[in-house]
N, C-alpha and C positions, 0 to 999 in steps of 0.2 A: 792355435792351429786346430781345424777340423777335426773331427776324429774320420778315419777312413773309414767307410761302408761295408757293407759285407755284401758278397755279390748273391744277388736276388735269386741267381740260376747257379749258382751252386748245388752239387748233391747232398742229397739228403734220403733218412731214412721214410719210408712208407708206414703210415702210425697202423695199418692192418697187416702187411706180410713183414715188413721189417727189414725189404731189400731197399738198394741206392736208388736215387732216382733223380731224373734234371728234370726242374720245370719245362711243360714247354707251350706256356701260354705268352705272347708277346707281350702283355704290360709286365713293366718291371713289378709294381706293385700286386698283381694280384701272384706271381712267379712266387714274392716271397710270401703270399700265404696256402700256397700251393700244398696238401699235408700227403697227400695219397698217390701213388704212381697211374693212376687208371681209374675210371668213371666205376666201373661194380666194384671197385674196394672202396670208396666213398662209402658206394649204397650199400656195398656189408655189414660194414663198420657202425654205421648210424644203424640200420636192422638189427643188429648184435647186442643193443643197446650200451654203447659206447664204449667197451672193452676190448681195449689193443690188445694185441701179440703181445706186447712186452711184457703185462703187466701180468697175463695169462703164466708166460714163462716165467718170471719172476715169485713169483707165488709155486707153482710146480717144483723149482728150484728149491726153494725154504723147507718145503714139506717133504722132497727127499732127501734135503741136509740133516733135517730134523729126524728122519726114520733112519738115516746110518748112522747117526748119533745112539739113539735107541740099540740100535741094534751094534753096536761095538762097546756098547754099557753093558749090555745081556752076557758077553762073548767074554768080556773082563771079569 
């Protein structure tokens, strides 16, 4: 049996702001490589030299896990 596909135009996140988004180019194929909600968060994203939101947050995250960590060591 096939395996079932996954739909082309399903939502997905925006690899620069991080909101939902539907494809909405008519080939199924280019739908699923669709990565960005809107043409200037492409050209942000590539400008910015290639650093998402996520990974922005992700890192910001660690570094203020790490500082109340510090900081409830001091306080003990």
């Amino acid at each position: 049996m096939p395996k079932p596909r996954k739909d082309p135009y399903r939502e997905r996140p925006c690899q620069l702001c991080t909101l939902r988004f539907k494809p909405t180019t008519k080939h199924p194929k280019n739908a699923d490589e669709q990565k960005f909600c809107c043409e200037p968060h492409r050209k942000e994203f590539w400008k910015q030299g290639k650093l998402p939101m996520r990974k922005l947050e992700l890192r910001l995250e660690k570094k203020l896990e790490k500082r109340m960590r510090e900081i409830a060591r001091e306080e003990v």
